[in-house]
BARO-197783 format. One record per residue (C-alpha): residue number from 1; chain; x, y, z. Coordinates in nm, 3 decimals, always signed. Layout:
@n NUM; chain A; x X; y Y; z Z
...
//
This chain:
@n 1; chain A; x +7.737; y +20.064; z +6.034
@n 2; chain A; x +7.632; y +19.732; z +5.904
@n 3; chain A; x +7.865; y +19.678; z +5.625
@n 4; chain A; x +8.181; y +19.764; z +5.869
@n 5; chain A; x +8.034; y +19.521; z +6.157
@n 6; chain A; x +8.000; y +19.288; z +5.831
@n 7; chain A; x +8.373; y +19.381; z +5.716
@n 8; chain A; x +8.455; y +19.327; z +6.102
@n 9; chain A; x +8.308; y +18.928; z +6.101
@n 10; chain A; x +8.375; y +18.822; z +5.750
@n 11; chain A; x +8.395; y +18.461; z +5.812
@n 12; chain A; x +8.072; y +18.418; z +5.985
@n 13; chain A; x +7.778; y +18.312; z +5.755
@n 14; chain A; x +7.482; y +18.475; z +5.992
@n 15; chain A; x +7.658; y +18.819; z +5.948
@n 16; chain A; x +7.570; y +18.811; z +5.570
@n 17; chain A; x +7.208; y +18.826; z +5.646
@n 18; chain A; x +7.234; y +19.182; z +5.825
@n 19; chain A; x +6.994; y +19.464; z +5.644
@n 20; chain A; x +6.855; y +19.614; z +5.950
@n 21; chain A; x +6.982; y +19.822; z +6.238
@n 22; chain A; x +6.737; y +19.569; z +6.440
@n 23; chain A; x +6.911; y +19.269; z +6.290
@n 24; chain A; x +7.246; y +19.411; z +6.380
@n 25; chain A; x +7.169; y +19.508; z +6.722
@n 26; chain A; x +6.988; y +19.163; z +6.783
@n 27; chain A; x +7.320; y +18.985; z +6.616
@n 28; chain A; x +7.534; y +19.233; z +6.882
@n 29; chain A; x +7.322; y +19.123; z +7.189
@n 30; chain A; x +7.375; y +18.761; z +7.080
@n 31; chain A; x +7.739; y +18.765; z +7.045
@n 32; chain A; x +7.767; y +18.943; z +7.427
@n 33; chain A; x +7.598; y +18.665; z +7.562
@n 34; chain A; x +7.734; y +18.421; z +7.400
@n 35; chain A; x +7.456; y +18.216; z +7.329
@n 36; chain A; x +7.587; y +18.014; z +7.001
@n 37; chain A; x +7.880; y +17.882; z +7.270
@n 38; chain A; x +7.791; y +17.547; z +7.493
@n 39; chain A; x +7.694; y +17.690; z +7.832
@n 40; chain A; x +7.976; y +17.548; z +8.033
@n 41; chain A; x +8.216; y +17.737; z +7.817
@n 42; chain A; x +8.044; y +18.064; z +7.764
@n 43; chain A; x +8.202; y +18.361; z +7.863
@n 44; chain A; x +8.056; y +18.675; z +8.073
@n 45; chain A; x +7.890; y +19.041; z +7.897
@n 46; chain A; x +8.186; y +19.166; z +8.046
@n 47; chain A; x +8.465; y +18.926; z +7.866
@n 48; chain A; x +8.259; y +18.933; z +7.548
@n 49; chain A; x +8.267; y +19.286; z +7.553
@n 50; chain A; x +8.673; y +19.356; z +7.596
@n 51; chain A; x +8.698; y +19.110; z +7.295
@n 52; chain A; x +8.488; y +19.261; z +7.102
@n 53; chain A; x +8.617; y +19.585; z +7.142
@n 54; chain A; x +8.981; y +19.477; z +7.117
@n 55; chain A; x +8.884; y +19.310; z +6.743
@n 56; chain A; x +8.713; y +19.655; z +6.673
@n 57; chain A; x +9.036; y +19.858; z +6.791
@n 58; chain A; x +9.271; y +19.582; z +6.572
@n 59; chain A; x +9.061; y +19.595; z +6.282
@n 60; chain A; x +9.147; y +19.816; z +5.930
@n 61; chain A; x +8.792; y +19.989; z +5.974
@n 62; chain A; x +8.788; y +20.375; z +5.962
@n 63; chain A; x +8.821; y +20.534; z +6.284
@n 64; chain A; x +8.480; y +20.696; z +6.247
@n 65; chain A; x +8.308; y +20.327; z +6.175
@n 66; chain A; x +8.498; y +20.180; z +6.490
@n 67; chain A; x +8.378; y +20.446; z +6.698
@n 68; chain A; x +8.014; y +20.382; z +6.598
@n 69; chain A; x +8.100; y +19.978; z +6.692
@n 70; chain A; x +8.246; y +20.009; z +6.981
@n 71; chain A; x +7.960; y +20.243; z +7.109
@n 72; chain A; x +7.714; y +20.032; z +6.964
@n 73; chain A; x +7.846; y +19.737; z +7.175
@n 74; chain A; x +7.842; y +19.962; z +7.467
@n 75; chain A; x +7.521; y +20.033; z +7.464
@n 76; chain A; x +7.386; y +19.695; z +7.424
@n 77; chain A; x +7.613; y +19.581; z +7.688
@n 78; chain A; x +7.448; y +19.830; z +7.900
@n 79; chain A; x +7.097; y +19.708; z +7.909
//
């Protein structure tokens, strides 16, 4: 699951240092809250989530690796 999240977010530099599940789900938590975006501008779980799942849905991943994605963003959106 790391290397498609990794094919999913090719430009970003952070991605690159993924090797744990850990990592990835602290890197996923991150992203829904938008924390690396000014505060005034940051989006809700909710609107973080849709995007993210939209890229996962528009991406050239396998259908099995975009399942385990979007699930994994689920899940962390959950708690």
């Amino acid at each position: 699951m790391i290397e498609a999240f990794k094919k999913l977010w090719p430009q970003r530099a952070a991605v690159d240092g993924i090797r744990s599940m850990e990592e990835l789900e602290r890197y996923v938590r991150v992203e829904l809250n938008d924390e690396l975006t000014h505060p005034r501008v940051r989006k809700t779980k909710e609107e973080k989530l849709g995007l993210a799942l939209e890229r996962i849905r528009q991406s050239d991943l396998a259908d099995d690796e975009k399942k385990e994605l979007a699930e994994l963003y689920k899940k962390i959106a959950a708690h």
